[in-house]
C-alpha positions, 0 to 999 in steps of 0.5 A: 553221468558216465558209469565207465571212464577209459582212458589211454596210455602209451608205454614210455621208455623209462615205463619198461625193463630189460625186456622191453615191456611195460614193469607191473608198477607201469600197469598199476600206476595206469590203473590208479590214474585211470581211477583218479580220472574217472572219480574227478569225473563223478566228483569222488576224487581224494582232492575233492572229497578231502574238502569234506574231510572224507578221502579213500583207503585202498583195502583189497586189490586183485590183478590178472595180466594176460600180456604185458605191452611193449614199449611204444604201445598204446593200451586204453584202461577201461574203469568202472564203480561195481558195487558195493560189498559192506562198508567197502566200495568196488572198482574194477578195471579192464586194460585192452590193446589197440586192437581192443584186446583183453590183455588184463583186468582187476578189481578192487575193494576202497573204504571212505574214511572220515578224516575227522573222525578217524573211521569208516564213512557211510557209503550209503551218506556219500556215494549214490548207487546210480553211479555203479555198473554191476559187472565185475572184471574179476569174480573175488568175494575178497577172501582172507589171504594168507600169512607169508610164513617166517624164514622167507628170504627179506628185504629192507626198504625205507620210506622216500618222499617219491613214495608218498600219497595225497594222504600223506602215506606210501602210495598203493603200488609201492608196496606191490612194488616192495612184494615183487623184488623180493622174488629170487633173481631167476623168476625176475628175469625169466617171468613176470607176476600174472596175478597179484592179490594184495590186502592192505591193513596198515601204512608206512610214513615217510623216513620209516622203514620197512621190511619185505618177505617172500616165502614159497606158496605151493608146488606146480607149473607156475611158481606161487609166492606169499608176500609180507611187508612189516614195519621194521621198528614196530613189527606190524603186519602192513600188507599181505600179498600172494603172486602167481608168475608165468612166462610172457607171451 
């Protein structure tokens, strides 16, 4: 049984922005295949484990890019189960360039979800430990991530069906997605997100709306930016987000 999965990817025309390198959402949705292929492989993917009215909530995420690649590129993405910390299962990821090159890493927290039951799934009932590498491609003990504070610029977005999951809710990347164009149109076309910190604490369906705000975060050489994304109708807090920018490379 393999402990590591990588799996390769070229940067298609229609995976990049004006510049010719590859959007955050092109990174993290290679994050999310590579992840799918790896637990198909262990016998953990959502398709498989639905079988067993079990499947897999995103809870944490934490990203750091060092580059982002060009179009016409091929990066490979290296994942691995790291752990397990509570009630909450540990995956992380490391993105190399040709020539083996670190170019970015991530880590992630994951609950097992009892379909039925409508709560956490026992790890220790469903997923061996034999199948964990202790490394961790980011050191993060998952802290809290602070509110975005009111007043921030906002933005509306409804819920389409290319934005929806297996489990039938708005997929993970998407409200990274949201958070990042909220970003004012200077940093957008001058620099790019070098890290991401997300906390996802509710979901959105299909035909809901919601809203995204962005407020400053701190003064120095890299603009910070804390991110919210609420349910428009209801009010509640969906995701939590922090982003650092910088220029690429």
């Amino acid at each position: 049984m393999d402990k590591t999965c990588t799996t390769k990817f070229l940067v298609h025309t229609y995976e990049v922005d004006f510049r010719a390198r590859a959007l955050p959402l092109t990174l993290l949705n290679y994050l999310q295949d590579a992840a799918g292929e790896h637990a198909t492989r262990l016998g953990f993917s959502v398709l498989e484990i639905m079988k067993r009215n079990l499947t897999w909530f995103l809870s944490r995420y934490h990203i750091r890019v060092r580059r982002y690649p060009s179009f016409g590129e091929t990066i490979a993405v290296t994942t691995w189960p790291s752990g397990k910390q509570g009630i909450f299962a540990l995956r992380d990821f490391e993105i190399a360039d040709a020539d083996g090159r670190i170019i970015g890493e991530a880590t992630s927290s994951w609950v097992l979800w009892n379909l039925k039951l409508r709560q956490p799934a026992r790890l220790e009932e469903n997923l061996p430990d034999r199948v964990a590498l202790e490394k961790r491609a980011l050191a993060d003990a998952f802290g809290p991530l602070p509110a975005c504070p009111a007043g921030g610029r906002e933005l509306p977005f409804r819920v389409e069906m290319q934005d929806i999951d297996f489990n039938n809710h708005v997929n993970h990347p998407v409200y990274i997605q949201w958070a990042l164009e909220t970003a004012p149109e200077s940093v957008l076309r001058t620099l790019a997100p070098v890290e991401i910190e997300v906390a996802y604490k509710g979901e959105a369906l299909y035909g809901e709306e919601v809203v995204s705000r962005i407020h400053p975060a701190e003064e120095g050489p890299r603009p910070v930016f804390l991110h919210g994304i609420y349910h428009r109708e209801k009010g509640t807090e969906l995701t939590r987000l922090r982003t650092t920018w910088g220029p690429l490379e």
